[in-house]
C-alpha positions in Angstrom: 3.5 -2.3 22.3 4.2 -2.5 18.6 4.6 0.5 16.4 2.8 0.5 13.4 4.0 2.3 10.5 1.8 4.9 9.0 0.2 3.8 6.1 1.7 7.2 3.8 5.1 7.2 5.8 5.5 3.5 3.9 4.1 5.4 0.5 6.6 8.0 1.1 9.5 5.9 1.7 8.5 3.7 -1.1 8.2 6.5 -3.8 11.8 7.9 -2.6 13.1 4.5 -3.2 11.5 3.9 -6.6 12.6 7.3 -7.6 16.2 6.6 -5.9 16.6 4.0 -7.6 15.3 5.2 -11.6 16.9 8.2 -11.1 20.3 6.1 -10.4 20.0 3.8 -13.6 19.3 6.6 -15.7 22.6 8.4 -14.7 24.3 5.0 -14.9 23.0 4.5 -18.7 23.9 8.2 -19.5 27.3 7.3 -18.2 28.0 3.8 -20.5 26.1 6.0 -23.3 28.9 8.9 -23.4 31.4 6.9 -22.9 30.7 4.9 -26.1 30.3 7.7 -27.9 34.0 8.6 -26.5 35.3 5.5 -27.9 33.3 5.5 -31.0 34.4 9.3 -31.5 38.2 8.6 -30.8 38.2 5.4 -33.5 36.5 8.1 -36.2 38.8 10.6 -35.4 42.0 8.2 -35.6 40.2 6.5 -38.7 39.9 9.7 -40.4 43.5 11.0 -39.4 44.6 7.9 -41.1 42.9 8.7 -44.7 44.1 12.3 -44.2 47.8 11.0 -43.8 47.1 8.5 -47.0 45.6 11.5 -49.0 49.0 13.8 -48.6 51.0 10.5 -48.9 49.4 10.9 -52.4 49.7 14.5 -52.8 53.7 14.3 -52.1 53.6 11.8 -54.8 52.1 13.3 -57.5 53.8 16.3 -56.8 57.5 14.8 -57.1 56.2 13.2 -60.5 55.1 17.0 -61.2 58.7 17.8 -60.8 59.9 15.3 -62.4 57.9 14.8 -65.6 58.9 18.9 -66.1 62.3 18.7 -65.9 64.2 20.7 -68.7 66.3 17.4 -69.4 63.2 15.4 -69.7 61.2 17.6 -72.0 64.7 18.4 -74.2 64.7 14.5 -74.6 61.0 14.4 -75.4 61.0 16.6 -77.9 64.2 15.2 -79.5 63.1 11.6 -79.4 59.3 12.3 -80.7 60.0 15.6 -82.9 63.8 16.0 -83.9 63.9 19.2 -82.5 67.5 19.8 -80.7 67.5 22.8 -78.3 69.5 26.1 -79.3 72.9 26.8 -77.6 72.7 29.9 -75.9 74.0 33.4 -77.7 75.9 35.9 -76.0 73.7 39.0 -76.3 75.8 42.8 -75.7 73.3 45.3 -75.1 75.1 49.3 -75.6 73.3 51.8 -73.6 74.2 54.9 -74.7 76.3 56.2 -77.3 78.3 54.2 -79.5 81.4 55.7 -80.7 
């Protein structure tokens, strides 16, 4: 005596394989798919740091030649070198409040 299998048992067990299987390579693609987009995200963000760590690299730079280029010594000898003008010794100034006897 030999079973036979019914005709939509075999339909049945077909579909759930079909579907089994799709359903598995889909969530295997969405898997590989994040995870590239993990990797590619990281490299932007460490790319990106980078510039940002170049820009106040700069920044600092510029900054210190700020300082530097307004320096009271530097613009004395500017104006001495270009103009002839010689900066003023300072004058002791008494101020009297009150009456002066």
């Amino acid at each position: 005596m030999s079973i036979k299998p019914e005709k939509n048992k075999s339909i049945s067990d077909f579909l759930f394989f079909f579907g089994f299987v799709t359903l598995s390579v889909v969530v295997f693609i969405s898997i590989v798919t994040l995870n590239n987009e993990c990797i590619f995200l990281r490299n932007e963000i460490y790319h990106l740091e980078n510039i940002r760590a170049t820009h106040l690299n700069r920044v600092k730079v510029l900054s210190g030649n700020i300082k530097n280029l307004s320096r009271q010594d530097r613009i004395e000898e500017i104006a001495f070198n270009n103009f002839q003008l010689h900066s003023p010794s300072p004058e002791s100034l008494i101020v009297y409040i009150g009456d002066v006897e």
